[in-house]
N, C-alpha and C positions, 0 to 999 in steps of 0.2 A: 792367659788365652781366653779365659772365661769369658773375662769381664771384658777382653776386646770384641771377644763375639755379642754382646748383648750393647753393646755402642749403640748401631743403628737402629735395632728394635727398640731401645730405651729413648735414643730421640725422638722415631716415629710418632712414639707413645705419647711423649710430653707435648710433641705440633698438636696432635687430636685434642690430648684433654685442655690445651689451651684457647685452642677456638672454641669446641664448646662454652667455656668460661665466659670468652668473651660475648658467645651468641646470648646464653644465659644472662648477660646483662644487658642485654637488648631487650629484653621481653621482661625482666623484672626491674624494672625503676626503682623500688623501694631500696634494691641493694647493688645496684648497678655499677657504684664505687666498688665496691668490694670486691663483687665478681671479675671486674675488670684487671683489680691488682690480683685478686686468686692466681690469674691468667699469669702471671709471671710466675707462681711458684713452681710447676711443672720444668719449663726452662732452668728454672736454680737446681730444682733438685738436680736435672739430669747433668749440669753445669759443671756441680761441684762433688758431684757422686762418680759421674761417669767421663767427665771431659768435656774438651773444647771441642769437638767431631760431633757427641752428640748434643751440647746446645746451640749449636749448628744445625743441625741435621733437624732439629726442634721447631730451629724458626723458619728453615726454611718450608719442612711442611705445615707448620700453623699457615703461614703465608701464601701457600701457593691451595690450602683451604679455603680460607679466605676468601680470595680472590674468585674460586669456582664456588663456593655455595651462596656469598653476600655481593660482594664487587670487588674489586681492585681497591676504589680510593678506602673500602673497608678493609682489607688487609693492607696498606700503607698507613693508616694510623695506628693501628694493634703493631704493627712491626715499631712504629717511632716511640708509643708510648707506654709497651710493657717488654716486648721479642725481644728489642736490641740492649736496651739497657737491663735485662734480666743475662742475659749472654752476655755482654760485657764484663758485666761486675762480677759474674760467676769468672770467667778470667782471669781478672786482675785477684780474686781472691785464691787461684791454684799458681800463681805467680811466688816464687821462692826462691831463695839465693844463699849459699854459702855465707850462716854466721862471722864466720872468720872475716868477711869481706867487711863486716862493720867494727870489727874488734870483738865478735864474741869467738867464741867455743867452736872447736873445729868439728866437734862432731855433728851439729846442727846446724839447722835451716833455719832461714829469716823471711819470714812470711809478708807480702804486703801488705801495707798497716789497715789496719779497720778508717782510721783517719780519711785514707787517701782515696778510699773506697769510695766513702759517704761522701766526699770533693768530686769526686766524678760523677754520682748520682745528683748531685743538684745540679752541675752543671748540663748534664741529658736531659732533667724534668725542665729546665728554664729552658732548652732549646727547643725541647717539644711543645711548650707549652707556648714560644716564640710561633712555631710553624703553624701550630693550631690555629693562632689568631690570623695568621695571616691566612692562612685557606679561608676561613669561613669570613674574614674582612671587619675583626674586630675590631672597636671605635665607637667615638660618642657617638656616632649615627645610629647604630648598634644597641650600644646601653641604652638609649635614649627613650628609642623606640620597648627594649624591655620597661624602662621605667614608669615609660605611660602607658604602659599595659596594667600594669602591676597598681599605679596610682587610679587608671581609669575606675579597677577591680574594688579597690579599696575604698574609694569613692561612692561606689552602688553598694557596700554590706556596709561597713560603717562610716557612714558621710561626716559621725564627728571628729576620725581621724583622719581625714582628706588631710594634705598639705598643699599650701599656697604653692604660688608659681616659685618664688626664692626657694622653699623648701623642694620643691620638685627639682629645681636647678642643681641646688648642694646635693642633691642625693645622686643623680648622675656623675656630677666629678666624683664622689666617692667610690661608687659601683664601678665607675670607668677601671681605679685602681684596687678595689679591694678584688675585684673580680678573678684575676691572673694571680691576683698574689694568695689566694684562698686557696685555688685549684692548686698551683705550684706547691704551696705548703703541703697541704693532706695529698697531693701524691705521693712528696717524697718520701712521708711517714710511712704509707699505704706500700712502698715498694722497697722499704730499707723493714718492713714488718715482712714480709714475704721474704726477703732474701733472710732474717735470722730465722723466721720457721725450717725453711728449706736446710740451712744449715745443724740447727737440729735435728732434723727428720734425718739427715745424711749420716751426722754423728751416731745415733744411735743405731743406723743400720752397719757401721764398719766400715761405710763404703765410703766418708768422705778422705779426698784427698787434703783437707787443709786439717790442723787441727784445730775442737774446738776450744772456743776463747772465753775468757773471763770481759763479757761488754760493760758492768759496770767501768772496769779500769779501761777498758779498751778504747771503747766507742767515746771520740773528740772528733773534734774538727780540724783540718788540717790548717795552720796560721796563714796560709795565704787567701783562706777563704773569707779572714776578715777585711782584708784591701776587698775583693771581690763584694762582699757585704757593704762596705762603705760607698763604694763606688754605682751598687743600685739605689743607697739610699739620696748621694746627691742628683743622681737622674730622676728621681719621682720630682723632683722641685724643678725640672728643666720642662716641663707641660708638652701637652704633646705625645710623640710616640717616646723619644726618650723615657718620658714617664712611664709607660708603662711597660717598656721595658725593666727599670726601672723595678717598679712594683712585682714582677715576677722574680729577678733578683732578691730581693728581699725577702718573696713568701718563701722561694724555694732554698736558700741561704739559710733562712732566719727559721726552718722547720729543722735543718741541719742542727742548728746553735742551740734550738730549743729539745734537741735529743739528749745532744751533750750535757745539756744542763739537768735533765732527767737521769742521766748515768753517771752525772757525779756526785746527785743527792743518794741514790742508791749504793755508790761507791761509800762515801762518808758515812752513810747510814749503818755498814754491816758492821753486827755485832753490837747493834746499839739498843738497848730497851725501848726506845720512843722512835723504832728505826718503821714500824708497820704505820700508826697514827700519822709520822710525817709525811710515808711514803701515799696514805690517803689522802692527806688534806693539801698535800703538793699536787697532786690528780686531780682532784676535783676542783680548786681552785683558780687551776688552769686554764679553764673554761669563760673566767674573767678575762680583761685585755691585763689589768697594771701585773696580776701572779703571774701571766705567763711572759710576759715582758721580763720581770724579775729571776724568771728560770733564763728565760736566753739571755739575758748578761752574767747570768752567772756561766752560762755556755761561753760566752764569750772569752768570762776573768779563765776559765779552767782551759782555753785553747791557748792562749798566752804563757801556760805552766807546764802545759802537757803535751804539747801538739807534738814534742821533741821527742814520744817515745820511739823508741826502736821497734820495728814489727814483734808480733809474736813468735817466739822461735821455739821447734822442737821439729823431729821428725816427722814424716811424712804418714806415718803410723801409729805416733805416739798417742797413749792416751790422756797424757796435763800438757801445759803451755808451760813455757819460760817466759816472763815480762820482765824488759828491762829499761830505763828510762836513760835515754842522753839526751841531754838539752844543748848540745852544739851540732845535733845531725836533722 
């Protein structure tokens, strides 16, 4: 009865410190990403602590803040690109079912997989990140005009690195596509890092309803996400909007693939002497394009082997996980 009474005061709670969040990245640019994803944590916590009433109850008052302190279309993008899919995914993560039902143990629950999680959150970030462009009327008209901003600027501080007009050309179809597929990626990082805080923070309070998970073995990608992956990367070759569709597939997929592949070098690595120096120079090497290419195929080979685990099961209360691996479900 407690903890049904503290439902609504716990959502209320989480609407507030989310708009602030997000006003707070309005006024600091320097960390404006961040603040933005902060802005879903609130929502998770109360998601996965407290229920689907109150990360409900979360977005609808962040929203309906919103809306009375900035505007409307400011609370419609805070709701597309942190409310709904931080409520969501807290959902699908209090989603459980009867072990038995998969062939385990009668006396446990079968959690929804971390997998199918992280499938749904790419799929939220590429729609958001679809509607975005289309409000604000994103296009080579668009880039274009940034690019000759940016070339005019470069131009008047160092005139020896101007680029010709070909080079000013190539740099728009780039930007066209790196643009969506940048954003798309470092969101869904941005917002699958807040949902493991929040899950933490719940862990340790007692209050979460799911239990906590082992992500090295956990966290894959779900095998239908590589048709989904394949199918953005032959749309970037189709020019046009396709393309850039296209290219947000890809960022927003291909951060997915690129997680995976970070949690099963950490996976492979425990218990290893050279498990801290790899786990550094796999990080910071990342930062290149071919190492981090090289982790997301390796995301890739491990969704292939793994994608078939069975949820994490135990009780609702427990405090370890049961992992167990079928590769026919």
């Amino acid at each position: 009865m407690n903890k049904t009474q503290t439902v609504l005061p716990t959502g209320i709670l989480a609407g507030v410190i989310a708009t602030l969040l997000v006003m707070g990245a309005n006024t600091q640019s320097s960390f404006a990403a961040i603040l933005y994803a902060a802005s879903a944590l609130p929502i998770f916590v109360a998601g996965l602590g407290w229920g689907n009433r109150a990360a409900i109850t979360g977005v609808v008052t962040s929203g309906i803040l919103g809306a009375i302190l900035i505007s409307p279309t400011f609370s419609v993008t805070m709701a597309i690109f942190t409310l709904i899919p931080a409520g969501w995914l807290s959902h699908l993560a209090n989603l459980a079912r009867p072990a038995s039902e998969l062939g385990g143990p009668d006396d446990l629950l079968a959690w929804y997989p971390i997998s199918d999680i992280l499938l749904h959150l790419c799929g939220l970030v590429t729609l958001a990140v679809i509607a975005l462009g289309v409000a604000i009327g994103y296009g080579p008209q668009l880039v274009g005009q940034m690019v000759d901003v940016l070339s005019s600027a470069l131009q008047t501080q160092e005139p020896g690195l101007a680029l010709d007009a070909a080079g000013v050309t190539q740099l728009k179809g780039t930007m066209l596509l790196m643009l969506p597929m940048v954003q798309g990626g470092i969101w869904v990082i941005l917002l699958f890092t807040a949902f493991y805080i929040a899950m933490r923070i719940v862990s340790r309070s007692g209050r979460a309803l799911r239990p906590r998970e082992d992500m090295p073995s956990a966290l894959r990608m779900n095998r239908n996400a590589i048709f989904v992956f394949l199918a953005g990367v032959l749309l970037t070759f189709m020019g046009g909007v396709p393309a850039m569709v296209g290219a947000t597939i890809c960022g927003t997929f291909g951060a997915g693939f690129l997680m995976s592949g970070f949690a099963a070098i950490h996976f492979r690595s425990q218990g290893k002497d050279w498990r801290l120096p790899v786990l550094v120079l796999s990080y910071l090497s990342s930062m290149l394009v071919i190492p981090a290419f090289a982790i997301l195929v390796l995301g890739l080979t491990e969704t292939r082997r793994t994608i078939a685990l069975t949820p994490a099961q135990g009780a609702p209360k427990g405090d370890t996980d049961q992992n167990t691996t079928n590769p026919d479900t």
